[in-house]
TITI-463362 format. One record per residue (C-alpha): x, y, z; residue in three letters; residue number from 1. Coordinates in steps of 0.001 Angstrom, whole numbers, plus 500000, padded with zeros to 6 digits. Last residue first. Layout:
@u->X | v->Y | w->Z | code->ALA | pos->NUM
...
***
This chain:
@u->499973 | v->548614 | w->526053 | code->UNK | pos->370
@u->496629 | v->550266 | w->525072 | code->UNK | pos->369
@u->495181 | v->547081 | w->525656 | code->UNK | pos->368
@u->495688 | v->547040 | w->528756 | code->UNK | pos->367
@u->493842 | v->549665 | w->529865 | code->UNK | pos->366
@u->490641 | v->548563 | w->527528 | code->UNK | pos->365
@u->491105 | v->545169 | w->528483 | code->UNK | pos->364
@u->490942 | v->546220 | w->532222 | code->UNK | pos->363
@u->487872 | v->548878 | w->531939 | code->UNK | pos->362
@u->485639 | v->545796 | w->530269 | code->UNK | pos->361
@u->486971 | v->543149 | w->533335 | code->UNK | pos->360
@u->485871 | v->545686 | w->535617 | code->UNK | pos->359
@u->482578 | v->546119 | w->534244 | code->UNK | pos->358
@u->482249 | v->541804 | w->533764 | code->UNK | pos->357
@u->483930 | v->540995 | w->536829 | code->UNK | pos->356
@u->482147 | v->543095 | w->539204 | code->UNK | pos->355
@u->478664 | v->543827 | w->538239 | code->UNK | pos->354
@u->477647 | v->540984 | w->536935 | code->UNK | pos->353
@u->480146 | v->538252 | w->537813 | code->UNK | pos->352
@u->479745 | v->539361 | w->541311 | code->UNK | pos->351
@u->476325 | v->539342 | w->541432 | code->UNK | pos->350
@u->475788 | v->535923 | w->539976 | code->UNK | pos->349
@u->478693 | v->534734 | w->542693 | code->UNK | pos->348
@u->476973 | v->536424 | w->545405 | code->UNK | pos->347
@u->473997 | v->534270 | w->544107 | code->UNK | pos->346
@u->475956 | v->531229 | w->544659 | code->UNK | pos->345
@u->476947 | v->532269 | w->547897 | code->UNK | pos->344
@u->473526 | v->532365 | w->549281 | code->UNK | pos->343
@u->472631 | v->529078 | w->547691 | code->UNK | pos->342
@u->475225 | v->526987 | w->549694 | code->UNK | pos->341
@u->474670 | v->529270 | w->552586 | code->UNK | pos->340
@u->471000 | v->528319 | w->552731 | code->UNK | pos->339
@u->471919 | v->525052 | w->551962 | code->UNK | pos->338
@u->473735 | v->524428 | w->554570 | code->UNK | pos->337
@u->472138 | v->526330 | w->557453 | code->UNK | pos->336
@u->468555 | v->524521 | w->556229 | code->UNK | pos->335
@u->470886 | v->521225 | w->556985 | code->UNK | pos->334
@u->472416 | v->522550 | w->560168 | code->UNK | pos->333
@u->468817 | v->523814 | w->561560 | code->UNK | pos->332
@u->469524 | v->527344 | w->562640 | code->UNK | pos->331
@u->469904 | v->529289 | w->565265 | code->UNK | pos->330
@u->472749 | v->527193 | w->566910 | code->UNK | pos->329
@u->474806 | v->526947 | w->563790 | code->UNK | pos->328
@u->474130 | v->530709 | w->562887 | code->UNK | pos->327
@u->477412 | v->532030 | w->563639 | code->UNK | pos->326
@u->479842 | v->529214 | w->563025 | code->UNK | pos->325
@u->478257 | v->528319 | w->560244 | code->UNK | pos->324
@u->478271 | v->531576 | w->558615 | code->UNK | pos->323
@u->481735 | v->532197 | w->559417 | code->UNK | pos->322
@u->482362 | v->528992 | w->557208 | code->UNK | pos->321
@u->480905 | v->530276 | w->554653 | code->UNK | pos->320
@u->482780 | v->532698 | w->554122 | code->UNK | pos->319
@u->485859 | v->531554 | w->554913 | code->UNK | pos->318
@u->485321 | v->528789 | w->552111 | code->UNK | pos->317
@u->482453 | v->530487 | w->549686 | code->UNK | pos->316
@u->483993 | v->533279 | w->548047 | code->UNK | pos->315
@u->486659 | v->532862 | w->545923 | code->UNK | pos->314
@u->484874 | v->529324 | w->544123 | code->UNK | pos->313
@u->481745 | v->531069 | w->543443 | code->UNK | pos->312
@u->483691 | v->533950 | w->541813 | code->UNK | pos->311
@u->484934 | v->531350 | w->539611 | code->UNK | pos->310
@u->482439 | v->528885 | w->538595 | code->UNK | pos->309
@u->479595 | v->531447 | w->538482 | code->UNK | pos->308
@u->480144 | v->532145 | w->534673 | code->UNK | pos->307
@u->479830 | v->528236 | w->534264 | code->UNK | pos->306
@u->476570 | v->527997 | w->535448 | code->UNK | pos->305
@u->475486 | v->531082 | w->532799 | code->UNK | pos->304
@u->476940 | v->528725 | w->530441 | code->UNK | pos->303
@u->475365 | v->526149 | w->530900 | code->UNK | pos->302
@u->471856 | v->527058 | w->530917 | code->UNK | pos->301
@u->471353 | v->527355 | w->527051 | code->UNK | pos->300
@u->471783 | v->523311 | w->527175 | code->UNK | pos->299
@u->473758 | v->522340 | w->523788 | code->UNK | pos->298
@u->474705 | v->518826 | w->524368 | code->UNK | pos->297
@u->475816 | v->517907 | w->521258 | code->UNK | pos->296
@u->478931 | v->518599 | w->521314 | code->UNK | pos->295
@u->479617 | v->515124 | w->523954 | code->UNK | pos->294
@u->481232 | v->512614 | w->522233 | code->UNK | pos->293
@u->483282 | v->515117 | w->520191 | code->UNK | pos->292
@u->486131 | v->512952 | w->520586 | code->UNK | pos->291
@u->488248 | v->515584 | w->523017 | code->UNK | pos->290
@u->484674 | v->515713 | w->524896 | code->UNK | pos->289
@u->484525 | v->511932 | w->525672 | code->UNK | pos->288
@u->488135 | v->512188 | w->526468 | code->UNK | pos->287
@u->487693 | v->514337 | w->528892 | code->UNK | pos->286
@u->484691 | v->512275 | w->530408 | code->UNK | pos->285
@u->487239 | v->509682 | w->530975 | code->UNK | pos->284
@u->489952 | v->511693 | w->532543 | code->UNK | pos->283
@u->487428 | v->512950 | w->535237 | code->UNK | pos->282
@u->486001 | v->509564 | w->535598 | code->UNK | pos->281
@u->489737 | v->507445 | w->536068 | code->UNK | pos->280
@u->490434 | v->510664 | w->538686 | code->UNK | pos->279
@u->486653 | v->509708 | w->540171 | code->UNK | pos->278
@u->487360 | v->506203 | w->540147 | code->UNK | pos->277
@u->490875 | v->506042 | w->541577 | code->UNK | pos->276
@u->489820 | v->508533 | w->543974 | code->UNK | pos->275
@u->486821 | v->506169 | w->544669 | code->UNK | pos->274
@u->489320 | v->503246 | w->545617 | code->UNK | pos->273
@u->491471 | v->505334 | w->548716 | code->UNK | pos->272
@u->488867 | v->504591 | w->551160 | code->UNK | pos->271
@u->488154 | v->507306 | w->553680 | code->UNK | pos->270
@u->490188 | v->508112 | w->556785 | code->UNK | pos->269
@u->488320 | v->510427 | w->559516 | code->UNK | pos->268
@u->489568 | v->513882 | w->560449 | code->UNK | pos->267
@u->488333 | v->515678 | w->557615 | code->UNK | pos->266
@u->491394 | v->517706 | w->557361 | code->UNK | pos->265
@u->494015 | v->515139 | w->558780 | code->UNK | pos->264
@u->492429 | v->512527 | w->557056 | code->UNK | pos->263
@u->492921 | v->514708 | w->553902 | code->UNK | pos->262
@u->496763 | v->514382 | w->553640 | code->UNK | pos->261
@u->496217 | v->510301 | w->552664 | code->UNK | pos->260
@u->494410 | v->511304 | w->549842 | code->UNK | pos->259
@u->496770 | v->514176 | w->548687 | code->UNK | pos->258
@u->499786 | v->511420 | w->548749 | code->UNK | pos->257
@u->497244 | v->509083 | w->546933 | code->UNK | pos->256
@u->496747 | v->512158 | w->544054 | code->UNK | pos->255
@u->500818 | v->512638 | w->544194 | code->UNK | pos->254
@u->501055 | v->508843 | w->543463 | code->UNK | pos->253
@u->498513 | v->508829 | w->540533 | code->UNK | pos->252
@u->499653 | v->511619 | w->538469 | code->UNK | pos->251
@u->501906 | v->509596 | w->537013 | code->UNK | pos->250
@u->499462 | v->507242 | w->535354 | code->UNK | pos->249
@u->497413 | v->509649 | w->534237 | code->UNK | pos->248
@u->499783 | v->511721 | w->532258 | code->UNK | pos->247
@u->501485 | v->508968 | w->530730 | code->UNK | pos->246
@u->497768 | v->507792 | w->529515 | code->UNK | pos->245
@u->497017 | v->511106 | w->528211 | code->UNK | pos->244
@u->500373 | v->512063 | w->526486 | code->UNK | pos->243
@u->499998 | v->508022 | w->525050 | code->UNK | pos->242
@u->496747 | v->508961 | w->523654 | code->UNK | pos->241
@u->498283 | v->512010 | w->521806 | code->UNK | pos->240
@u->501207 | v->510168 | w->520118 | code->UNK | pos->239
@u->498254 | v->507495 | w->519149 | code->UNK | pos->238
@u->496084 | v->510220 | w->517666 | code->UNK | pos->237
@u->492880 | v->511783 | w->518306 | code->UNK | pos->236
@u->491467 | v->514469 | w->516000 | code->UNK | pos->235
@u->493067 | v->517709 | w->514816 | code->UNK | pos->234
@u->491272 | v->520254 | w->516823 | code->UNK | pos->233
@u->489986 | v->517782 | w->519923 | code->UNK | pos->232
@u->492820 | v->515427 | w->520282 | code->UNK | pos->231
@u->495019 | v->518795 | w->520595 | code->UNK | pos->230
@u->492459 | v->519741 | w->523160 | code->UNK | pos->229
@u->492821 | v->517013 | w->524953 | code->UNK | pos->228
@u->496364 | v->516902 | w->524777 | code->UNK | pos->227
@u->496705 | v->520294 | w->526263 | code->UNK | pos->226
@u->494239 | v->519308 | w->528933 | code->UNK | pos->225
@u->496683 | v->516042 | w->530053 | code->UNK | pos->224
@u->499496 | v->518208 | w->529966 | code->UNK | pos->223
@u->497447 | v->520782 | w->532320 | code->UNK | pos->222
@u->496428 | v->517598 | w->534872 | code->UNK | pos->221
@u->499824 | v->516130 | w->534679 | code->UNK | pos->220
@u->501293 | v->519507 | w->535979 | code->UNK | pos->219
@u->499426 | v->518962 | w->539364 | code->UNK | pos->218
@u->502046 | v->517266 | w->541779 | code->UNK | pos->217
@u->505224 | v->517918 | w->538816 | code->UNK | pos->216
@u->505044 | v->521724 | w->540217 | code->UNK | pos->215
@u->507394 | v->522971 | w->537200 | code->UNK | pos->214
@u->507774 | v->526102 | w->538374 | code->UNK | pos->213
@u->507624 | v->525144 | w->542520 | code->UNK | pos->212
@u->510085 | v->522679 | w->541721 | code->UNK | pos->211
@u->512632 | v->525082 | w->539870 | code->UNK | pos->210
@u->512179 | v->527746 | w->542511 | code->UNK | pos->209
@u->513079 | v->525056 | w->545485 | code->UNK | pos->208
@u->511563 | v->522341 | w->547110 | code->UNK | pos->207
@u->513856 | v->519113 | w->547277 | code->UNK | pos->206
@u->513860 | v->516883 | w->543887 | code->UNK | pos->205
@u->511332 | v->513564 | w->544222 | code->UNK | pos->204
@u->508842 | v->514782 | w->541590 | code->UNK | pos->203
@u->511704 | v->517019 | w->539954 | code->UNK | pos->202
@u->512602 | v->514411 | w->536934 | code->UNK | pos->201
@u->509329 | v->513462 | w->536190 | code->UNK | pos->200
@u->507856 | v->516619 | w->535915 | code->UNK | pos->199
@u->510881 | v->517374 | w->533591 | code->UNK | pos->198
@u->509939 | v->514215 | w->531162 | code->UNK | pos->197
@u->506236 | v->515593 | w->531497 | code->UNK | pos->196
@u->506961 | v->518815 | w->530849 | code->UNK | pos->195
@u->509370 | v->518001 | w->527807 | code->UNK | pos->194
@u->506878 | v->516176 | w->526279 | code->UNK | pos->193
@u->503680 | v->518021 | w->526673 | code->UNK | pos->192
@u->506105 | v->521129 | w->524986 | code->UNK | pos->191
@u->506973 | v->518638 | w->522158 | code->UNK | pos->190
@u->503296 | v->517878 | w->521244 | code->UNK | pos->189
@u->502644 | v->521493 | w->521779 | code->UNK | pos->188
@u->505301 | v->522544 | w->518990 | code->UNK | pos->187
@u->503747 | v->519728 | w->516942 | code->UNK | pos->186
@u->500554 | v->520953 | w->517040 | code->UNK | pos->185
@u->500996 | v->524248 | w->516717 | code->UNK | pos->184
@u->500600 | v->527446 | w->519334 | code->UNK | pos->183
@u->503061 | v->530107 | w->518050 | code->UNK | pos->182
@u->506330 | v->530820 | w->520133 | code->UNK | pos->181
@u->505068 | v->533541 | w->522215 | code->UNK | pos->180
@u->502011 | v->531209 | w->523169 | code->UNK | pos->179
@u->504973 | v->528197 | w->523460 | code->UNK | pos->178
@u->506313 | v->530826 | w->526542 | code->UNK | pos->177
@u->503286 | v->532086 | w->527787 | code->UNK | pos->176
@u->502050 | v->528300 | w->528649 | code->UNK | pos->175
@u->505205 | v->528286 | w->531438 | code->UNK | pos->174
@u->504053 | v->531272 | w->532584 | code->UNK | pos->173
@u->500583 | v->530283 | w->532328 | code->UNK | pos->172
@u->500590 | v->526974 | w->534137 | code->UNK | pos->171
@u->502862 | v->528987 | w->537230 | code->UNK | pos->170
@u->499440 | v->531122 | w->537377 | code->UNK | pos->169
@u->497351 | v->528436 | w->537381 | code->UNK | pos->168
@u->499303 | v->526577 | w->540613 | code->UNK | pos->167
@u->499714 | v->530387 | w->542347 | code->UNK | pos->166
@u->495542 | v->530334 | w->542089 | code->UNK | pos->165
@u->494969 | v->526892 | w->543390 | code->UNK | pos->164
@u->496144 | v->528246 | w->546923 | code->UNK | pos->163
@u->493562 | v->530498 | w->546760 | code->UNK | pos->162
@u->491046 | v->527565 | w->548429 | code->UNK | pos->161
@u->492913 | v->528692 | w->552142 | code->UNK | pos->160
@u->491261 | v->532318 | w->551821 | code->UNK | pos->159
@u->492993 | v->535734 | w->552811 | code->UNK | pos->158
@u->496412 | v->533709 | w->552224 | code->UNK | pos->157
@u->499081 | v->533673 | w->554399 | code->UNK | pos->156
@u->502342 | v->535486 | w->553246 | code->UNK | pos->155
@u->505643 | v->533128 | w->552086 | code->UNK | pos->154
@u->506353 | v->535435 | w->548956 | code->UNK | pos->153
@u->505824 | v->532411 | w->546506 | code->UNK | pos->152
@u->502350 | v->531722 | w->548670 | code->UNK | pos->151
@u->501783 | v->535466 | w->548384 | code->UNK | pos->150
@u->502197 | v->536482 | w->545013 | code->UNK | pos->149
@u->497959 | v->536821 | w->544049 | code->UNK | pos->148
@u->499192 | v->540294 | w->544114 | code->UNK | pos->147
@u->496244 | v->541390 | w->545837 | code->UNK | pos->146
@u->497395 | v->538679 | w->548648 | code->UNK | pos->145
@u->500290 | v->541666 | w->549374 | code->UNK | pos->144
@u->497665 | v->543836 | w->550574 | code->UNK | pos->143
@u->496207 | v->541692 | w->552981 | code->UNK | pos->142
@u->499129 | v->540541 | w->554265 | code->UNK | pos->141
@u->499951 | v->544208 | w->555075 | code->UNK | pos->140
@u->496298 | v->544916 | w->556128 | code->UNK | pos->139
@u->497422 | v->542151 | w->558841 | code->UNK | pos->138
@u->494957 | v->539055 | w->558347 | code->UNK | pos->137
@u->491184 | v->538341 | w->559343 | code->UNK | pos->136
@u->490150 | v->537070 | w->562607 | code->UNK | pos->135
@u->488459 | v->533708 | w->562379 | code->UNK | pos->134
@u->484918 | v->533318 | w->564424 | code->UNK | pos->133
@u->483033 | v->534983 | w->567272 | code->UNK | pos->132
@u->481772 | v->538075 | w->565477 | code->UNK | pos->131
@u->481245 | v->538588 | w->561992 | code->UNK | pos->130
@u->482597 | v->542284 | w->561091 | code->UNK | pos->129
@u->486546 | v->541568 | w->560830 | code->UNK | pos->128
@u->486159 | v->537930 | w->558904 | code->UNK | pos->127
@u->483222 | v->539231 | w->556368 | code->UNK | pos->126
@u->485855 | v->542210 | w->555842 | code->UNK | pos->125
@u->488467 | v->540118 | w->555008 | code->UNK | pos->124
@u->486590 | v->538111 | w->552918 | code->UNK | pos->123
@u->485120 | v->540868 | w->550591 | code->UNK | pos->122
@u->488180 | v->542383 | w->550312 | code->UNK | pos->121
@u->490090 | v->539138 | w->548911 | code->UNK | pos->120
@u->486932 | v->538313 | w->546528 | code->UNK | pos->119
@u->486812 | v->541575 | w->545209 | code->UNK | pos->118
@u->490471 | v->541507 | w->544047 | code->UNK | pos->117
@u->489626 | v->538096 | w->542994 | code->UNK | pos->116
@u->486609 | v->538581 | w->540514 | code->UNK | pos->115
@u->488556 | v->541560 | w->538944 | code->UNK | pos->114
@u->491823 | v->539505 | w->539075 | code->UNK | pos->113
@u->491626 | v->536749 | w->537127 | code->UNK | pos->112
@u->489790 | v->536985 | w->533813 | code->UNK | pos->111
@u->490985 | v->540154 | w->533052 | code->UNK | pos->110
@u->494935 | v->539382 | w->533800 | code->UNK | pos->109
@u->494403 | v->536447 | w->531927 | code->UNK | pos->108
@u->492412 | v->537253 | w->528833 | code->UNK | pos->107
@u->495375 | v->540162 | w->528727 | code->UNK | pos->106
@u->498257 | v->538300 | w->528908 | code->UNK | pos->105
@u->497410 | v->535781 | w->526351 | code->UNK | pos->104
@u->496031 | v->538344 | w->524294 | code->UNK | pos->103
@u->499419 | v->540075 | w->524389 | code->UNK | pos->102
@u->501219 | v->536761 | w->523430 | code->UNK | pos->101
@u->499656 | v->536637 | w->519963 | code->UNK | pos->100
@u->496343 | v->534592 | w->519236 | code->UNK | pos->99
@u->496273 | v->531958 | w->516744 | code->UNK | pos->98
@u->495469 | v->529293 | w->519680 | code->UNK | pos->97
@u->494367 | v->531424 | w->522550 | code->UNK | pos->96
@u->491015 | v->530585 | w->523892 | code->UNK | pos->95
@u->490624 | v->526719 | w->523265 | code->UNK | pos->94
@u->494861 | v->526263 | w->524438 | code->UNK | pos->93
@u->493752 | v->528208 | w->527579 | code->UNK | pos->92
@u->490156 | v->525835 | w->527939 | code->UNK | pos->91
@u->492107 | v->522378 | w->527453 | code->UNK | pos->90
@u->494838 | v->522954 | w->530166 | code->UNK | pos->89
@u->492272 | v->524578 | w->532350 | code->UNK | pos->88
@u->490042 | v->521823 | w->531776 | code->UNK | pos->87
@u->492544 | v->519483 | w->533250 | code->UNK | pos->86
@u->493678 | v->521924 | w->536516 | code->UNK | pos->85
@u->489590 | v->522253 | w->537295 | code->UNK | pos->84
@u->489136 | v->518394 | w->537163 | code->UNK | pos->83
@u->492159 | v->517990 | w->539912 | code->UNK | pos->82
@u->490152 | v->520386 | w->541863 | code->UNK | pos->81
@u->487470 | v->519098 | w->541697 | code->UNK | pos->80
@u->488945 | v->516138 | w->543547 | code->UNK | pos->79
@u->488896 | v->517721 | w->546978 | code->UNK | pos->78
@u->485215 | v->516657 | w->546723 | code->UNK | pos->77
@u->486199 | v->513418 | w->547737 | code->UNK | pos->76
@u->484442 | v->513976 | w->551534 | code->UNK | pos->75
@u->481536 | v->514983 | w->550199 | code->UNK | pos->74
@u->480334 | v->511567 | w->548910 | code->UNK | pos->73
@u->481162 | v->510022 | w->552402 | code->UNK | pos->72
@u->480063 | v->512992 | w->554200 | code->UNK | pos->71
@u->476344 | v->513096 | w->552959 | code->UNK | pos->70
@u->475041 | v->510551 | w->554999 | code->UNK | pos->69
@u->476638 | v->511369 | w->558286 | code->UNK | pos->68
@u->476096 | v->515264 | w->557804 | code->UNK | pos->67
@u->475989 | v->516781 | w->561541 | code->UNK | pos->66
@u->478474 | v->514066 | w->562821 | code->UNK | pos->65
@u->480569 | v->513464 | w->559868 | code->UNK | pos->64
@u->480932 | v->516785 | w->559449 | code->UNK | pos->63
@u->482926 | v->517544 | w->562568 | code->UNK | pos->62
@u->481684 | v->519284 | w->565830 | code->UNK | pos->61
@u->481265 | v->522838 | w->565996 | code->UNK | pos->60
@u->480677 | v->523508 | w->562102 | code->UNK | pos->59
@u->482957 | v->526513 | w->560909 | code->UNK | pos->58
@u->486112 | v->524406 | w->560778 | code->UNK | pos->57
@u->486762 | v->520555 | w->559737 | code->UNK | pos->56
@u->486375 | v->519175 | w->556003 | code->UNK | pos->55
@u->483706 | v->517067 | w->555114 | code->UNK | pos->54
@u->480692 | v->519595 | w->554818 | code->UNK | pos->53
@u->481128 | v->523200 | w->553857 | code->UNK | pos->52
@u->484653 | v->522755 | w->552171 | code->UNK | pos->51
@u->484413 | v->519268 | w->550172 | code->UNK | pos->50
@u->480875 | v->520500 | w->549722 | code->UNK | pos->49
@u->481986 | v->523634 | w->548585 | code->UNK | pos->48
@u->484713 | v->521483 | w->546154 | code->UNK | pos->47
@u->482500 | v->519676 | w->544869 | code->UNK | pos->46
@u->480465 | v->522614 | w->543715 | code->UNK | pos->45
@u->483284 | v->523986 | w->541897 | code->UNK | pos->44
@u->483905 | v->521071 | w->539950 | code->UNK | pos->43
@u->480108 | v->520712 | w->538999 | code->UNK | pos->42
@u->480513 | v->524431 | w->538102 | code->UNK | pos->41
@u->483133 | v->523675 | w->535609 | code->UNK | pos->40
@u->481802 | v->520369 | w->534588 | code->UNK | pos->39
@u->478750 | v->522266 | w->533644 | code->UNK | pos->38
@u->480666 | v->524632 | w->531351 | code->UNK | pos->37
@u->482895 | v->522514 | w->529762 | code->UNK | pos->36
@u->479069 | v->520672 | w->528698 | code->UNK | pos->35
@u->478741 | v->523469 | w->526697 | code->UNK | pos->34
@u->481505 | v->523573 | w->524015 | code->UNK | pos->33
@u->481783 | v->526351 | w->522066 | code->UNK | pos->32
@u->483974 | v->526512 | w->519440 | code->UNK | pos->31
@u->482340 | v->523830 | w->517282 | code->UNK | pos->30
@u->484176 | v->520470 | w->515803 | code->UNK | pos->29
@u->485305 | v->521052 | w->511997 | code->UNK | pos->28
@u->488827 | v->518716 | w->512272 | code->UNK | pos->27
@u->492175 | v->520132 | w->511847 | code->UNK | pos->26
@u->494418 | v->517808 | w->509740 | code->UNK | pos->25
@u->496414 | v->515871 | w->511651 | code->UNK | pos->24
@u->499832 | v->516783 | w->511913 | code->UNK | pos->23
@u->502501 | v->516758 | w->508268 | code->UNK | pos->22
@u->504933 | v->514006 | w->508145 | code->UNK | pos->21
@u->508199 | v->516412 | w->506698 | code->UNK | pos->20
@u->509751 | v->517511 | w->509656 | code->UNK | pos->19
@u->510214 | v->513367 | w->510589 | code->UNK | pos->18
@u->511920 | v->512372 | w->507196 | code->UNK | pos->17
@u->510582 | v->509641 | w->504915 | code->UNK | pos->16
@u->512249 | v->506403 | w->504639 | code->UNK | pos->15
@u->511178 | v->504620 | w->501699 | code->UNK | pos->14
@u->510639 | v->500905 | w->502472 | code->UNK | pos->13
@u->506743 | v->500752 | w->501440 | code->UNK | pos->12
@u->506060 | v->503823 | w->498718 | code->UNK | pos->11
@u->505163 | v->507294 | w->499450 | code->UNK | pos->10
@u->502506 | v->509184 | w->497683 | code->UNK | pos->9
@u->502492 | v->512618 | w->497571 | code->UNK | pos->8
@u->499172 | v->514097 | w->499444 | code->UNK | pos->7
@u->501215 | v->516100 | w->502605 | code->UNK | pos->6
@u->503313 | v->512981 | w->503176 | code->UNK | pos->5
@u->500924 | v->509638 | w->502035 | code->UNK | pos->4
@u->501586 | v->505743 | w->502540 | code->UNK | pos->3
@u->500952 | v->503387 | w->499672 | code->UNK | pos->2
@u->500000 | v->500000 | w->500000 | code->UNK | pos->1
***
């Protein structure tokens, strides 16, 4: 049979150099893909019921006690996190492929800090006014968490969840520098490779600057996005599969290490299994977008979820825990629950309304003037 390089025929035996074997062709799927958004806030949400339910503080007594049916489930919600790290990888490729390195900087500066700035001040406030609970940080610490710089700088955070923050934020530098090359496929084939071969390498280094870049405990999750997407433009392919499977594989042992960490948290031990399942599930249902599995779910709800994924996520830990800790004897603990749970969500409609979107609008303008 004969083989094909960019539609010249090749016969058997003849040798054919790499540069020349052209990627898959790019495939016709739609930009928008819905069901991102409803993993987004499903993601979100486990993680508030990781917060509100399973993990210790707020509540007097632990979860398990107030919420003995609903712990067990709750008590993996940790794991939307991991799902937030692999559509990040997929969403940033989505958004800037064909886009030069000032767009890059821009979509990120505006789709980061409007929500948080609000977020930080909003918190520390809620922690000064509310009595009987957490006192908030020095102003100075305060300050400095506008940067979003602290954990690097070795300042507490306003909010314990911001932590993920500093983990995106290390994702785009090292994104910024294949955005400033041109996003291809083969140039993000290679970049995959080379993060996953450094990962590998620094997983059992000693923390320092070059560890904390290349964090190899989450960076499976954005190579795994990356691929994703890749699989989605220009169709699966074996090299891509393997960047998926590698990925998974090796992000198993920090995933146990953060399982056995959350005893401590929840203060119970849960089975390891269902983080198998729910990692295996979050991968899975990846895929099943990367193949175009899922376009056609088109629900015109979704993406107003999605826009609450964010700000929902900044606001509901210390929040909501000072909530709990001044209403729990008032208030039934289940009508407490999901009374906050709903109260926050709306804060998050309002704050993507009238905080990130005007802000966001003055931002691009600024910056764009750059």
């Amino acid at each position: 049979m004969l083989g094909y390089v960019r539609g010249t025929p090749v016969q058997p035996g003849v040798s054919v150099p790499v540069q020349q074997i052209s990627p898959p062709v790019a495939s016709d799927r739609p930009r928008r893909i819905f069901v991102l958004d409803g993993l987004r806030i499903a993601a979100a949400l486990a993680v508030v019921a990781y917060h509100y339910i399973a993990r210790t503080g707020g509540w007097s007594v632990d979860g398990k006690v107030h919420f003995p049916t609903l712990f067990p489930v709750a008590a993996y919600g940790w794991l939307g996190v991991q799902l937030f790290f692999l559509i990040s990888g997929f969403v940033i490729c989505m958004s800037c492929w064909g886009k030069p390195l000032q767009y890059f900087f821009v979509s990120r500066v505006v789709r980061l800090f409007p929500a948080y700035w609000f977020a930080v001040i909003a918190t520390t406030v809620t922690l000064a006014v509310v009595p009987g609970g957490s006192h908030p940080l020095e102003l100075t610490d305060v300050v400095t968490n506008l940067t979003m710089l602290q954990e690097p700088i070795g300042v507490e955070s306003v909010d314990g969840a911001y932590w993920t923050l500093f983990a995106e934020m290390r994702f785009y530098l090292l994104f910024a520098v294949i955005a400033w090359w041109g996003l291809t496929y083969r140039r993000l084939v290679f970049f995959c490779w080379v993060w996953i071969v450094v990962s590998a390498l620094f997983s059992s280094a000693p923390e320092g600057p070059l560890q904390m870049l290349v964090m190899p405990q989450y960076s499976w999750y954005f190579i795994a996005g990356i691929a994703f997407y890749l699989m989605y433009r220009f169709r699966p392919t074996l090299m891509l599969v393997g960047i998926v499977l590698v990925s998974f594989c090796a992000s198993l042992p920090s995933t146990r290490m953060t399982w056995k960490n959350t005893a401590k948290y929840v203060g119970h031990e849960v089975p390891y299994w269902p983080v198998l399942v729910i990692v295996a599930a979050c991968f899975g249902v990846m895929a099943l977008i990367a193949c175009g599995k899922l376009s056609g779910i088109t629900w015109r709800w979704l993406p107003y979820a999605g826009s609450l994924t964010y700000p929902l996520y900044l606001l509901h830990e210390n929040i909501g825990r000072e909530m709990f800790s001044l209403l729990e004897d008032r208030v039934p603990v289940h009508v407490l629950l999901a009374s906050v749970t709903v109260a926050v969500l709306i804060a998050a409609w309002l704050v993507h309304r009238f905080v990130e979107r005007p802000v966001g609008r003055l931002l691009k303008q600024g910056l764009a003037r750059l």
